[in-house]
C-alpha positions in Angstrom: -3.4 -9.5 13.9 -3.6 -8.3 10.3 -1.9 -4.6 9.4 -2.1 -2.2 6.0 1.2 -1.1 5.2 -0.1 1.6 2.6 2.9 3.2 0.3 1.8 6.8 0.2 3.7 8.9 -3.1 3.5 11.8 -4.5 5.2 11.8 -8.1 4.2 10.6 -11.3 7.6 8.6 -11.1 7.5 5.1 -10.5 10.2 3.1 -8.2 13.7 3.2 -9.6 15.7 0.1 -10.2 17.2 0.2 -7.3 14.2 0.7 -4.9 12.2 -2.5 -6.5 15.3 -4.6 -5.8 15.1 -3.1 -2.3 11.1 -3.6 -1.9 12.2 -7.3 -3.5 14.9 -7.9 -0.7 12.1 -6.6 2.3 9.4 -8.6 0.4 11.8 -11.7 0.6 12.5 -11.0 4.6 8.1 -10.6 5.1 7.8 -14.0 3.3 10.7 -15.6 5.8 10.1 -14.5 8.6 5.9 -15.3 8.4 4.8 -11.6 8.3 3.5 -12.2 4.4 0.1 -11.9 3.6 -0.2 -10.0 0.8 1.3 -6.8 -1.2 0.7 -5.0 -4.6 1.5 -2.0 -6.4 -0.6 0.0 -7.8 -1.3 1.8 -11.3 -0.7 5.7 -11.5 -4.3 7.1 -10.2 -5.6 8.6 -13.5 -5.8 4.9 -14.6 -8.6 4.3 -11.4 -12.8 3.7 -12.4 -15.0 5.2 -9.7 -18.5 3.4 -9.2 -21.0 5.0 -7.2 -24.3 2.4 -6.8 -25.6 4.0 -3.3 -28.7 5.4 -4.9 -29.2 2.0 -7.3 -28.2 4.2 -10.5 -24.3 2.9 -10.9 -22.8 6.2 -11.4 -19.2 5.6 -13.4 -16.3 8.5 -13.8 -13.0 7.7 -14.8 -10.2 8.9 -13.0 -8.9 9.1 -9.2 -12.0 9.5 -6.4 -10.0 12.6 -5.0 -7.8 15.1 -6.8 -4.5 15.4 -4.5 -0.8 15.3 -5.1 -0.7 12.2 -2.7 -2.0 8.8 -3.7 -1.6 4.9 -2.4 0.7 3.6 -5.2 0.8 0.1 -3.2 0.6 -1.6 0.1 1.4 -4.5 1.7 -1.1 -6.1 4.1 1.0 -8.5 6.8 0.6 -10.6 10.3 2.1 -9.4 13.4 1.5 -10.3 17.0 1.5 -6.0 17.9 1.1 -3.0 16.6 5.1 -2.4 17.6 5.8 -4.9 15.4 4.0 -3.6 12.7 5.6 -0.5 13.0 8.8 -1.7 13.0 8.0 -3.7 9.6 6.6 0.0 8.2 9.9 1.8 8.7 11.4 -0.9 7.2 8.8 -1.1 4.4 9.0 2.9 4.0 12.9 2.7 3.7 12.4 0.2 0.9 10.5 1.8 -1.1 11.4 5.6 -0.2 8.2 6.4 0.3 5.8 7.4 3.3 3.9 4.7 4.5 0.8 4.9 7.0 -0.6 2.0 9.6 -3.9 0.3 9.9 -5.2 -2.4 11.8 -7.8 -4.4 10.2 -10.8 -4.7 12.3 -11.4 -7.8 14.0 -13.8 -10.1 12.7 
């Protein structure tokens, strides 16, 4: 099963030095150990396009969708047999990157 490891900050900072050699080293382990699928970081939110076609008139503001101190700066999206395991990976992930991270399945297809 597929999981969203989403990297939840709330600072304008980005990672330090020492925390993208340490989101390089848990990358590295993912890759290894089969739990890769894919991961990103993200562009500060003020940098973020919002398109809204519901009605058929494409609707575009700049900037973040919501206005709140906490946004997704990155994720990872990885294989594990359980949810345990995925939350095992998370803490990991989380102590990384020093940040809060939340869990989501992907729905099955």
């Amino acid at each position: 099963m597929q999981y969203l490891i989403s990297v939840v900050h709330d600072e304008a900072s980005l990672a330090t030095p020492e925390e993208h050699a340490a989101i390089d080293v848990f990358n590295d382990r993912l890759q290894t150990e089969g739990h890769w699928v894919f991961a990103g970081g993200l562009a500060a939110p003020d940098t973020a396009t919002v398109l809204d076609n519901r009605d058929g008139a494409s609707l575009v503001t700049d900037g973040p969708f919501l206005e709140s101190k906490e946004y997704l700066a990155g994720f990872w999206v990885v294989e594990a047999p359980d949810l345990d395991v995925a939350l095992k990976l998370a803490a990991e992930g989380s102590k990384a990157c020093n940040r809060k991270v939340e869990v989501r399945p992907f729905l099955a297809g």
